[in-house]
C-alpha positions as CSV (number, residue, x, y, z in Angstrom):
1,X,82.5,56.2,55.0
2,X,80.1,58.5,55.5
3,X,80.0,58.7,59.1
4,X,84.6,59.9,58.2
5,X,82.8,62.3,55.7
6,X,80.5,63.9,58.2
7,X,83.6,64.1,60.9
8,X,85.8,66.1,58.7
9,X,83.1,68.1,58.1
10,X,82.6,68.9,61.6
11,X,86.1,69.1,62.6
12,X,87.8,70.5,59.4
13,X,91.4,71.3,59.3
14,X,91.4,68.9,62.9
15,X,90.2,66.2,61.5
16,X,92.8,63.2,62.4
17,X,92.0,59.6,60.5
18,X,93.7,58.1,63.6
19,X,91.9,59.9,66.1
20,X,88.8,58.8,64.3
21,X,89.9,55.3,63.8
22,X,90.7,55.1,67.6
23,X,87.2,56.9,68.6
24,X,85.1,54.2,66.8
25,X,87.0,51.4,68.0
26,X,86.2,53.0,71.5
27,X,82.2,52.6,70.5
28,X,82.6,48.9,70.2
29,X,80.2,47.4,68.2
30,X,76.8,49.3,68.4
31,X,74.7,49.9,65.6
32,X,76.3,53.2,63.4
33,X,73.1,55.3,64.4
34,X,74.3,55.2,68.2
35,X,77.9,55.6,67.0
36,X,76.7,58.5,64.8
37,X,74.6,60.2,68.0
38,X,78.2,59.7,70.1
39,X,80.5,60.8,67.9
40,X,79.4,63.7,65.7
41,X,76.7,64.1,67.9
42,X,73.9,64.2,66.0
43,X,70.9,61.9,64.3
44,X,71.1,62.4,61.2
45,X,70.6,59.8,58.5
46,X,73.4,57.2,58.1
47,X,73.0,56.7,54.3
């Protein structure tokens, strides 16, 4: 939830849930801090 929160932060009025929903699924299974660094592109904390 908080990784969705942080992309419609970044992407604002672009934010698509289905777009998002497809780019995680595209990340496999690694742990959320490498999904975080691929997909909003940053490190910041995941909690």
């Amino acid at each position: 939830m908080k990784l969705r929160e942080d992309m419609q932060k970044k992407e604002g009025a672009a934010f698509s849930l289905e777009k998002f929903h497809d780019d995680s699924l595209k990340q496999g299974f690694p742990p959320i801090e490498i999904v975080r660094e691929a997909m909003p592109g940053d490190r910041s904390p995941t909690l």
